[in-house]
LUMMITOR-443796 format. One record per residue (C-alpha): x negated, z negated, y negated; residue number from 1; chain. Coordinates in nm, 4 decimals. Layout:
+----------+----------+----------+-----+---+
!        X !        Z !        Y !   k ! c !
+----------+----------+----------+-----+---+
!        X !        Z !        Y ! NUM ! A !
...
+----------+----------+----------+-----+---+
REM end
This chain:
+----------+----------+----------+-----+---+
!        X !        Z !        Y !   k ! c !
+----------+----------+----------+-----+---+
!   1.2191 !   3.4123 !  -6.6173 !   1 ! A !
!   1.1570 !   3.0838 !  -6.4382 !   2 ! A !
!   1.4647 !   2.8781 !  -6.6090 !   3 ! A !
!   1.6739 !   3.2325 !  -6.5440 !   4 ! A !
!   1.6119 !   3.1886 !  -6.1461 !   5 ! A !
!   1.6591 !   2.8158 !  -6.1272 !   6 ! A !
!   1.9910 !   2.8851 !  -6.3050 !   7 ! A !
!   2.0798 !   3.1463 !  -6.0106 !   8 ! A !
!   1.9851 !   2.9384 !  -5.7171 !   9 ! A !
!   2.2039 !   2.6558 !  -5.8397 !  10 ! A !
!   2.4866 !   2.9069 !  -5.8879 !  11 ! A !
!   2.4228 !   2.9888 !  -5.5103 !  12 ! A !
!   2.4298 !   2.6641 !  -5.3844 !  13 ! A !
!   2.7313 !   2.5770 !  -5.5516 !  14 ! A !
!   2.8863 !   2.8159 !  -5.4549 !  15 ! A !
!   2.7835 !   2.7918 !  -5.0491 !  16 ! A !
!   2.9304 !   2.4486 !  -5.0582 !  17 ! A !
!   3.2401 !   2.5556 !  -5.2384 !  18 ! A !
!   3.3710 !   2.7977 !  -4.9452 !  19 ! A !
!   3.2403 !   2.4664 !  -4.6944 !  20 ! A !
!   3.6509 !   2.2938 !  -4.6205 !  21 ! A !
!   3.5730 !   1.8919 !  -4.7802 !  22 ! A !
!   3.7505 !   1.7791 !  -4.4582 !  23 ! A !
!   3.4507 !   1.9565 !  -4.2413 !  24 ! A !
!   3.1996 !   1.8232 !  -4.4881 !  25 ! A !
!   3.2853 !   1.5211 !  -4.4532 !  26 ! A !
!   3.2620 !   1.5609 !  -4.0633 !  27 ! A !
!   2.9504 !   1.6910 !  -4.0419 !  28 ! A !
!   2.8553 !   1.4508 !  -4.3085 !  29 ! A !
!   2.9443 !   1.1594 !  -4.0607 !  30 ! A !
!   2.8254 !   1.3201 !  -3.7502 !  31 ! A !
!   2.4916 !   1.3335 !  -3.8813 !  32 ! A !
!   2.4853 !   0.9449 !  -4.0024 !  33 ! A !
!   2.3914 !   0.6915 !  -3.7064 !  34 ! A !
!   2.6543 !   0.4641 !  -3.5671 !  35 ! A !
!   2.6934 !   0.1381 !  -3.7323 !  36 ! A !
!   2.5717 !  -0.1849 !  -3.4810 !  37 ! A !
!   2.7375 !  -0.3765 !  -3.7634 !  38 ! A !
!   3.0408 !  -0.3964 !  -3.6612 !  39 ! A !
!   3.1772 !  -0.6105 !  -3.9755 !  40 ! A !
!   3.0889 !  -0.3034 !  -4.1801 !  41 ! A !
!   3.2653 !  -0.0463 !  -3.9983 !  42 ! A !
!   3.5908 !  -0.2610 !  -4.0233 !  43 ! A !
!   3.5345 !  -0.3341 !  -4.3745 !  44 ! A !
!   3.5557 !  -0.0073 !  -4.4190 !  45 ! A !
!   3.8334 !   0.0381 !  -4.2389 !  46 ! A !
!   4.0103 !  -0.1648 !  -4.4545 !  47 ! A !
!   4.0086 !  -0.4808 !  -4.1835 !  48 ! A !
!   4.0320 !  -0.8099 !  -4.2849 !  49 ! A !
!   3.7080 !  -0.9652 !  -4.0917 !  50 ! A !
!   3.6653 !  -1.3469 !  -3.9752 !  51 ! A !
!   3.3948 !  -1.5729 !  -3.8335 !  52 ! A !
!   3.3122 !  -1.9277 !  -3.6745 !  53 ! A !
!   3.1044 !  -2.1492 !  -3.8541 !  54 ! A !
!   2.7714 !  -2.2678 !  -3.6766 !  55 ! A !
!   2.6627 !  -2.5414 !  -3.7869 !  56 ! A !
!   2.4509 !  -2.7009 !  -3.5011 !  57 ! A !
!   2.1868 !  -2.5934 !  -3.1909 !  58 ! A !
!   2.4438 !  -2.5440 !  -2.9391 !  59 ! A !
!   2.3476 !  -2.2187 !  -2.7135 !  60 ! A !
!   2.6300 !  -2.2421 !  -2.5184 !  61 ! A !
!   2.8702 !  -2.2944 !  -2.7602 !  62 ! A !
!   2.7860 !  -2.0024 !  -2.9684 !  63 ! A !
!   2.7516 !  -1.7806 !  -2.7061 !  64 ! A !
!   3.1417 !  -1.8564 !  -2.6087 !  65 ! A !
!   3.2527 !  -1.8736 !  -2.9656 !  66 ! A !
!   3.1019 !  -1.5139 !  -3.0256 !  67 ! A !
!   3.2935 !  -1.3761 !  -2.8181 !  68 ! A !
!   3.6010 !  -1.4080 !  -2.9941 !  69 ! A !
!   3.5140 !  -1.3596 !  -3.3557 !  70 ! A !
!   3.3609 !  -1.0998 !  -3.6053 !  71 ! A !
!   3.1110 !  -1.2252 !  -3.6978 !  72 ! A !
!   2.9107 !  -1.5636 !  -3.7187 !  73 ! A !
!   2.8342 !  -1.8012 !  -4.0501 !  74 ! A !
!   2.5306 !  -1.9532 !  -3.9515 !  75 ! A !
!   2.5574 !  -2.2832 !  -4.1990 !  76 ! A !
!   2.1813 !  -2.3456 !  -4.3469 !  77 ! A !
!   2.3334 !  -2.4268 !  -4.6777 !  78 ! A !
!   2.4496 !  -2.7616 !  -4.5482 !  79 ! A !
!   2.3342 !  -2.8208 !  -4.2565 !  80 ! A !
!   2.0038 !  -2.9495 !  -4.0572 !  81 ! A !
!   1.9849 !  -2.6127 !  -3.9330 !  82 ! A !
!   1.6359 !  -2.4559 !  -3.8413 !  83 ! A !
!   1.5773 !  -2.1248 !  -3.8390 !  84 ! A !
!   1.3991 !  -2.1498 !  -3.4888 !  85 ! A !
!   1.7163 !  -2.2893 !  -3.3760 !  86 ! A !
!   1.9284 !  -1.9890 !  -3.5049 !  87 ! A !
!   1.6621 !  -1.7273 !  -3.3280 !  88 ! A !
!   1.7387 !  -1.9402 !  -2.9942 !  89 ! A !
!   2.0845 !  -1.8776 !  -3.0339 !  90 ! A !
!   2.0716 !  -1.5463 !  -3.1532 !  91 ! A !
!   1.8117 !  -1.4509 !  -2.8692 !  92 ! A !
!   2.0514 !  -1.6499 !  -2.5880 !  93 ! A !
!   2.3376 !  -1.3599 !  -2.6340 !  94 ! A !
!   2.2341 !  -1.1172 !  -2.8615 !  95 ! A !
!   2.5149 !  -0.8620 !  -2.8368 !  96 ! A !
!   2.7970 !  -1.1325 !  -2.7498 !  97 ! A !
!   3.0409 !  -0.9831 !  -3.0148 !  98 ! A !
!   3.0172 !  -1.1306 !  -3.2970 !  99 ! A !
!   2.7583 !  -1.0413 !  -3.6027 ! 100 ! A !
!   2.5492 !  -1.2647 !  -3.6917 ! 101 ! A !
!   2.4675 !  -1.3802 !  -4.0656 ! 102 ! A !
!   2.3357 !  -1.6456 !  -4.2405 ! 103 ! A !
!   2.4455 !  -1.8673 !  -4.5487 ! 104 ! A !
!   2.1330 !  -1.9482 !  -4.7268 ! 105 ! A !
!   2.0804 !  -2.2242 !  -4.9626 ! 106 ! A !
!   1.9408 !  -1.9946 !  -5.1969 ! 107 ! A !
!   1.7978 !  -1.6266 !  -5.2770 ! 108 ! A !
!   1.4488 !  -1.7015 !  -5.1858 ! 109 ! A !
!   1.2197 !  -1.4320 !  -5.0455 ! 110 ! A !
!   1.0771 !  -1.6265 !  -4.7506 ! 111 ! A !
!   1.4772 !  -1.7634 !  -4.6514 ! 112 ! A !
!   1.5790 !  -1.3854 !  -4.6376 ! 113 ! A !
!   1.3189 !  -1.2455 !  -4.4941 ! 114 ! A !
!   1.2961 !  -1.5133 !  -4.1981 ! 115 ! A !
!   1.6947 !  -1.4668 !  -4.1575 ! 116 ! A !
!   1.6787 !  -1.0645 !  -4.1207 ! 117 ! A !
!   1.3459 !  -1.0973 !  -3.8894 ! 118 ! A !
!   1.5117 !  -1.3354 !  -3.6819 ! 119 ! A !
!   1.8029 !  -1.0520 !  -3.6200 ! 120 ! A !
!   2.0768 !  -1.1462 !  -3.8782 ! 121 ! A !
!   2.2833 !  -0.8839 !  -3.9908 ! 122 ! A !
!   2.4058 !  -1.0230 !  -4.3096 ! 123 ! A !
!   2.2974 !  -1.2789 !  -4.5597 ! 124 ! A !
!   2.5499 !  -1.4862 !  -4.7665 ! 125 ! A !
!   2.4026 !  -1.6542 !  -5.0860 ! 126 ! A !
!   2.6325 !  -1.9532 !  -5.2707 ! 127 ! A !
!   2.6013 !  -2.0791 !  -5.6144 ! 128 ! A !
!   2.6091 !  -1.7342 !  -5.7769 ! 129 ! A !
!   2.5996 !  -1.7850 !  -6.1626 ! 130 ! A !
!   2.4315 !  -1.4506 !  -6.2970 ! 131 ! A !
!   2.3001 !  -1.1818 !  -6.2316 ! 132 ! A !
!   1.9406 !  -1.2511 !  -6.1597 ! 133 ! A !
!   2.0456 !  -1.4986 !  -5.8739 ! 134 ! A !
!   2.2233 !  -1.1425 !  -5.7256 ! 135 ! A !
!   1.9166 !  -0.9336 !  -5.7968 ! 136 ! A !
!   1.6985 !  -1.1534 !  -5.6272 ! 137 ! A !
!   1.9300 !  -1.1483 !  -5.2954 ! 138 ! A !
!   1.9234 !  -0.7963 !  -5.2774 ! 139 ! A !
!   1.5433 !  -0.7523 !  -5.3980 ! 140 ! A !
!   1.4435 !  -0.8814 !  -5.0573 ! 141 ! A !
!   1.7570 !  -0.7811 !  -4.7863 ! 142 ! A !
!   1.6942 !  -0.4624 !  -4.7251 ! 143 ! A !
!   1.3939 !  -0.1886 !  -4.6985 ! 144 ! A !
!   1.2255 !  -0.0045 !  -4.9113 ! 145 ! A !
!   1.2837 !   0.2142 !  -5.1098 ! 146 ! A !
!   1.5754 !   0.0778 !  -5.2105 ! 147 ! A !
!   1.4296 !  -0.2837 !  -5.1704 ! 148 ! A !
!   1.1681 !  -0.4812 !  -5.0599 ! 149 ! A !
!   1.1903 !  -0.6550 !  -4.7472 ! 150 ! A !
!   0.8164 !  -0.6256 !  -4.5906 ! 151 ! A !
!   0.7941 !  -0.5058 !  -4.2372 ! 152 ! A !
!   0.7793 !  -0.8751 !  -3.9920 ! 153 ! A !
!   0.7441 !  -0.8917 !  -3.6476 ! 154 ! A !
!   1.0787 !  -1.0969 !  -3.5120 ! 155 ! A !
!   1.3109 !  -1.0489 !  -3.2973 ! 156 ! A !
!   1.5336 !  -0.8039 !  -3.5105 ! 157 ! A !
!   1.4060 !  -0.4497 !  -3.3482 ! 158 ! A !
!   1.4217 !  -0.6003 !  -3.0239 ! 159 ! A !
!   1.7840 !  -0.6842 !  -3.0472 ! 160 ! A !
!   1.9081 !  -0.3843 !  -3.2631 ! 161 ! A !
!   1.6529 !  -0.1283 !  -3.2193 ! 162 ! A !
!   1.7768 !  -0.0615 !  -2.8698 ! 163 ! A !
!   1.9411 !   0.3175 !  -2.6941 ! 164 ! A !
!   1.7644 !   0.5335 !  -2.9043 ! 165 ! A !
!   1.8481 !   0.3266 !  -3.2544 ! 166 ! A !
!   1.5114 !   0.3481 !  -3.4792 ! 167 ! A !
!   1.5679 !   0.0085 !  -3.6427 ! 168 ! A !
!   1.3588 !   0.0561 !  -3.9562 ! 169 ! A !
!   1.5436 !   0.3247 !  -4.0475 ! 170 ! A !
!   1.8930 !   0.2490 !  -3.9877 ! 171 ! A !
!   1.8637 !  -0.1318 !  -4.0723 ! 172 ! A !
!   1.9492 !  -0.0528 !  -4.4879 ! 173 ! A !
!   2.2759 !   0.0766 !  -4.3499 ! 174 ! A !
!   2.3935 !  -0.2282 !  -4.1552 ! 175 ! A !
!   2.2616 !  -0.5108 !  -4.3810 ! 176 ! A !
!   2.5524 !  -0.7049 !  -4.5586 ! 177 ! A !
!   2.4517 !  -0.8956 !  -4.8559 ! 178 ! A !
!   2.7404 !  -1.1405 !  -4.9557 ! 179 ! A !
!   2.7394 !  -1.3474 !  -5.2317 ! 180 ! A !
!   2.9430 !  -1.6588 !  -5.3261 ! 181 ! A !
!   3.0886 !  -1.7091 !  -5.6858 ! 182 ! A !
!   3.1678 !  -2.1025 !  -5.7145 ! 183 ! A !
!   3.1498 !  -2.2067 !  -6.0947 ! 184 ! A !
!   3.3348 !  -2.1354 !  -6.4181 ! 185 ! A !
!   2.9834 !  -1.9564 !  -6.4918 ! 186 ! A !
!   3.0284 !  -1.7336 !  -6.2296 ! 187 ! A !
!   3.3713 !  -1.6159 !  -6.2646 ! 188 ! A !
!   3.2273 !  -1.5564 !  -6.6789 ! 189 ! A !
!   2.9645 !  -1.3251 !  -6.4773 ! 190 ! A !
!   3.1726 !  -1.1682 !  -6.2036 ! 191 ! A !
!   3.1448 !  -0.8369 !  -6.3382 ! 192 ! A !
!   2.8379 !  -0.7967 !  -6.4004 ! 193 ! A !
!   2.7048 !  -1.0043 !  -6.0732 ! 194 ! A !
!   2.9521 !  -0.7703 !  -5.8727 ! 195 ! A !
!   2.7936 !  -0.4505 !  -6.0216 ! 196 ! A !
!   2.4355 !  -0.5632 !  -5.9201 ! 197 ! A !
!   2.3379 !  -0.2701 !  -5.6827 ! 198 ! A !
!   2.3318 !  -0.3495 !  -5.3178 ! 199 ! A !
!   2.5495 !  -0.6396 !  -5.3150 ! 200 ! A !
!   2.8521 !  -0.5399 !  -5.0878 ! 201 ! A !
!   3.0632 !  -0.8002 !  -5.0848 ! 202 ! A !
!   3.1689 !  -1.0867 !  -5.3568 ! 203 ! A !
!   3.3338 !  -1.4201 !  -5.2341 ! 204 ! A !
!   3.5403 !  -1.7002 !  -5.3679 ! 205 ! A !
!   3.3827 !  -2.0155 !  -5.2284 ! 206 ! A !
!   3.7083 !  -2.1944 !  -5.3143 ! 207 ! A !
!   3.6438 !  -2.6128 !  -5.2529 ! 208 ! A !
!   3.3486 !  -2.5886 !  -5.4575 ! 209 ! A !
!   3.5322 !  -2.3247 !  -5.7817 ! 210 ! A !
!   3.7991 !  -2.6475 !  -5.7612 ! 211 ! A !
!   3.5096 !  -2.9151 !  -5.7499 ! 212 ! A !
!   3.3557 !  -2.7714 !  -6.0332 ! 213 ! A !
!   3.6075 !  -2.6629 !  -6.2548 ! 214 ! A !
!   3.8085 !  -2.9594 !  -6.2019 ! 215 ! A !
!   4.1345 !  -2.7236 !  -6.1276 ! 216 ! A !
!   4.3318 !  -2.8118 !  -5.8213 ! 217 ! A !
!   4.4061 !  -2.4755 !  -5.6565 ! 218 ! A !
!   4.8003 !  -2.4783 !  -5.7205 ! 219 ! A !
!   4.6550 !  -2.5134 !  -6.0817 ! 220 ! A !
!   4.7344 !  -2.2076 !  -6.3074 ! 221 ! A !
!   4.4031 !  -2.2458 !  -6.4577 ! 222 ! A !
!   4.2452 !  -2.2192 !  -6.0995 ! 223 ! A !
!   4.4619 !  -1.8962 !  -5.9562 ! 224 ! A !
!   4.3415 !  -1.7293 !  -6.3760 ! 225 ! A !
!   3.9899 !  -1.7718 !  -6.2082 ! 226 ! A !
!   4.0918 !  -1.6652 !  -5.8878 ! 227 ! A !
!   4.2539 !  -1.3037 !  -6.0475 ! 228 ! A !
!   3.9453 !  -1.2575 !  -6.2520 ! 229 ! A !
!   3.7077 !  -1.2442 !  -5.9680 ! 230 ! A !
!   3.9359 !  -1.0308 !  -5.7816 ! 231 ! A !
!   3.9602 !  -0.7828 !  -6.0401 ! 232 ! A !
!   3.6354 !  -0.7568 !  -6.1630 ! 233 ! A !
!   3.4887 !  -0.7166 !  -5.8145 ! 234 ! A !
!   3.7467 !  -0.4265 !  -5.7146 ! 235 ! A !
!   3.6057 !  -0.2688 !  -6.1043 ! 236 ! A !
!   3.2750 !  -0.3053 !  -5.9576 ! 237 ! A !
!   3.4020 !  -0.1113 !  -5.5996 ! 238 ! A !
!   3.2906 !  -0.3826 !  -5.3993 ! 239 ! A !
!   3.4453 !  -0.5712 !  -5.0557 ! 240 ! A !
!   3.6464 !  -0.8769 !  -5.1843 ! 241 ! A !
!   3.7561 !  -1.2014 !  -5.0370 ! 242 ! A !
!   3.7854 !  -1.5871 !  -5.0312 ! 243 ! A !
!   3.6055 !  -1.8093 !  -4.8278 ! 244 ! A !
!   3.9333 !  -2.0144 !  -4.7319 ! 245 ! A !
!   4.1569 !  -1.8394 !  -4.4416 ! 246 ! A !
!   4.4274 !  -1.9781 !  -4.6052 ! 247 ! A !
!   4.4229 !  -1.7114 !  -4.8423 ! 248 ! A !
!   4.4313 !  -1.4282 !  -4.6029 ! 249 ! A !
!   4.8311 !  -1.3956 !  -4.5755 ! 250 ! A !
!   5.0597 !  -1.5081 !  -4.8794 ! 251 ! A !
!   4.8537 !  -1.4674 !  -5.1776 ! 252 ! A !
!   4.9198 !  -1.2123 !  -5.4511 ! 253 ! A !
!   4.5518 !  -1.1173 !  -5.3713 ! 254 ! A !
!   4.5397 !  -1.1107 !  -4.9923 ! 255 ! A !
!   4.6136 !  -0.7591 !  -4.9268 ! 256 ! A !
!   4.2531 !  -0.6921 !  -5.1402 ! 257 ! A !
!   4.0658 !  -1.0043 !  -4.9734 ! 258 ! A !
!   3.9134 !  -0.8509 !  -4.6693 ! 259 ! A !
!   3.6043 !  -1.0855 !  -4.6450 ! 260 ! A !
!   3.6182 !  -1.4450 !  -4.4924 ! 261 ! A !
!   3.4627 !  -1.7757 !  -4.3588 ! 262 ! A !
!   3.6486 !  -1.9021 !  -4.0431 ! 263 ! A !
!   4.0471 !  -1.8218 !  -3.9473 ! 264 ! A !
!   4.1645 !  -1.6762 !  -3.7011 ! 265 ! A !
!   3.9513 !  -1.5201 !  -3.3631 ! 266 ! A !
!   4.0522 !  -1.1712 !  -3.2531 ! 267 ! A !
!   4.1958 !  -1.2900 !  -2.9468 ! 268 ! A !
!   4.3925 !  -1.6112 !  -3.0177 ! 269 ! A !
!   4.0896 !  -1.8442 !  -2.8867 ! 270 ! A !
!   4.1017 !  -2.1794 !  -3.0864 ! 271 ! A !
!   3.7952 !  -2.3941 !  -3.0792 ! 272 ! A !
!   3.8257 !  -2.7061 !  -2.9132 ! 273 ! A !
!   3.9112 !  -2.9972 !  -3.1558 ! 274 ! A !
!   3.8260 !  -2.7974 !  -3.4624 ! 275 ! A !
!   3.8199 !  -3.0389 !  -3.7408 ! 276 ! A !
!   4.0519 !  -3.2777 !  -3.5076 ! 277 ! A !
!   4.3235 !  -3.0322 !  -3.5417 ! 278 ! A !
!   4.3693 !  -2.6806 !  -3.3265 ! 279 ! A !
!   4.4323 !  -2.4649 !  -3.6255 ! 280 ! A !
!   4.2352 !  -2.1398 !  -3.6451 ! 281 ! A !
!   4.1887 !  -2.2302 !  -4.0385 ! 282 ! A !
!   4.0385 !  -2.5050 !  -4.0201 ! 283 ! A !
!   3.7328 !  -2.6443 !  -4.0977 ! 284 ! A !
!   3.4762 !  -2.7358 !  -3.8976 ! 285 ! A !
!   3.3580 !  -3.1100 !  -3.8502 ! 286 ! A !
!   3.2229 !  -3.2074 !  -4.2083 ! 287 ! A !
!   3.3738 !  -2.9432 !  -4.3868 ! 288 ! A !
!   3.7642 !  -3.1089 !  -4.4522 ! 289 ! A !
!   3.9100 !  -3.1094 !  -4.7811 ! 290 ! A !
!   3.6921 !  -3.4096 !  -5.0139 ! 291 ! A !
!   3.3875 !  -3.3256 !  -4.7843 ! 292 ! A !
!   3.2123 !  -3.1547 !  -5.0797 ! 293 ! A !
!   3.1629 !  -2.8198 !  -4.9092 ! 294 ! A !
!   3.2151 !  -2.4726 !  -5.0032 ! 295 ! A !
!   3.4180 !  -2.2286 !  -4.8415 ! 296 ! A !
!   3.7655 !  -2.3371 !  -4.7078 ! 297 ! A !
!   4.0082 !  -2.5149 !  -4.8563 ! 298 ! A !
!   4.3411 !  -2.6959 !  -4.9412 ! 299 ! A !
!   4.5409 !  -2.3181 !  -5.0016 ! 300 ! A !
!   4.7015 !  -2.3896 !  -5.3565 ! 301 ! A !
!   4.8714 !  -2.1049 !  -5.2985 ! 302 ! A !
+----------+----------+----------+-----+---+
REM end
C-alpha cells in the first residue's frame, strides 16, 4: 500500500509541473534566485567575453581608477611581492568601483584561498594545473558548505558584499568563480578530466608558460593541437573557456568559445598609462613582456 501511494504522488507532481509553460518556470525559477554581485558571472553567462587589469603592486589609487574601466581585477600573487594585507587595502579603498576582484594564487592551498575570499575576492585563479587533485583541492576550500568547505572567517567579505538586504553566507556559493590555469603538456593530457572536477567554472590557457614548457612557439602546429584540445575538452566538460592572452580574443578559430581572459581591452576605451611602454590594451604589464617568464599573455601565434 505504501509503494502504491508513493507511486501516485509522483504521478501528481509530474503531472502539476507538466501543465506549468517551461518559459514561466523558468521565470519564476529566476525570480526566486538572488541577483548576482558578480558581475563577471552574469556576463559569462550571457555569453560576454570578460577582461581585467593586472595588479601587480600596492597602489590604492591606481586600482581604484583602473577598476573603473574593467571587469574584473587579476590580483598577481603568483609573481609578485604582493601581500594579502595590501590587496584588503585596496579592495577596502573602493570596494564597489566596478570591477570584480580575484586573485591568482600561487597555489591551491587552504590558508591562500581562504585569506583571498575573507579578504572580499570574488574569484580565485589557480596556475600550474596538471591533474585533477590540484583542481579538487581549489574547489575543496572556495566555496561553503555543503558543497565545500570554506570555514566561516571574519574579513572584510560580508562587509563589502553582504550589503541591501544580501545574506552573504548564503548567496556567496553562487558568485564565487574558481578559475584554473592549464600550462603544461600534462595538463592539456588531463584537461578533461581537470575540467569535469565539480565546481570549477572556468578553464584557462595560460599561453607564455604552455609555449615555455612545451617548447612550441605559438604559430607552431604542435602548439595550436594543444590549444584545440583544451578547448574541446573543456566545452565536453560544459565549462567557461578562454586564454589568458587578449590576443586571442578576435581572430582565432577558437575565439568565438574563449570568453574568459587576463588583461585586453577596458569597457570604455581607457588605456593604462605606459602599459608595458606601449598604449596597447593587450599588453602586458611591466614584467610580464614576451621572454619575461610569466604566464598569461603572449606573442598571439595566431
Amino acid at each position: 500500500m505504501m509503494r502504491t501511494s508513493i507511486v501516485i504522488i509522483r504521478v501528481v507532481f509530474g503531472f502539476s509541473l507538466a501543465v506549468i509553460p517551461a518559459a514561466a518556470q523558468q521565470a519564476g525559477q529566476d525570480a526566486a534566485k538572488p541577483k548576482l554581485y558578480n558581475t563577471v558571472i552574469q556576463k559569462l553567462r550571457e555569453g560576454k567575453q570578460v577582461f581585467s587589469f593586472t595588479q601587480s603592486t600596492f597602489d590604492i589609487a591606481g586600482y581604484c581608477e583602473a577598476a573603473k574601466h574593467y571587469d574584473y581585477t587579476w590580483f598577481e600573487m603568483q609573481h609578485s611581492t604582493l601581500e594579502f594585507k595590501d590587496i584588503e587595502a585596496m579592495i577596502a579603498a573602493c570596494p564597489h568601483a566596478g570591477a570584480i576582484p580575484m586573485i591568482r594564487l600561487p597555489d591551491a592551498q587552504e590558508w591562500h584561498i581562504q585569506h583571498a575570499t575573507d579578504i572580499g575576492v570574488l574569484g580565485v585563479i589557480v596556475p600550474t594545473v596538471d591533474d585533477v587533485d590540484r583542481a579538487r583541492e581549489a574547489v575543496k576550500w572556495a566555496r561553503f558548505p555543503p558543497v565545500a568547505r570554506r570555514s566561516a572567517g571574519s574579513g572584510q567579505a560580508a562587509r563589502i558584499w553582504g550589503v541591501n538586504g544580501i545574506n552573504y553566507r548564503q548567496t556567496f556559493n553562487d558568485n564565487m568563480l574558481v578559475v584554473i590555469m592549464i600550462e603544461t603538456p600534462t595538463g592539456v593530457a588531463n584537461a578533461y578530466d581537470i575540467a569535469s572536477v565539480p565546481g570549477v567554472d572556468v578553464v584557462i590557457i595560460g599561453n607564455n608558460d604552455l609555449s615555455s614548457f612545451s617548447g612550441y612557439p605559438q604559430n607552431d602546429d604542435r602548439y595550436q593541437m594543444m590549444v584545440t584540445k583544451i578547448h574541446n575538452d573543456t566545452l565536453r566538460a560544459g565549462k567557461i573557456f578562454g586564454q589568458a592572452a587578449a590576443n586571442y580574443a578576435q581572430g582565432h578559430p577558437w575565439s568565438k568559445d574563449a570568453k574568459f581572459f587576463q588583461n585586453g581591452p577596458s569597457n570604455d576605451g581607457w588605456v593604462p598609462a605606459g602599459r608595458g611602454g606601449r598604449g596597447s590594451p593587450n599588453a602586458p604589464p611591466p614584467g610580464e613582456e614576451e621572454g619575461g617568464g610569466r604566464s598569461g599573455r603572449g606573442r598571439g601565434g595566431r
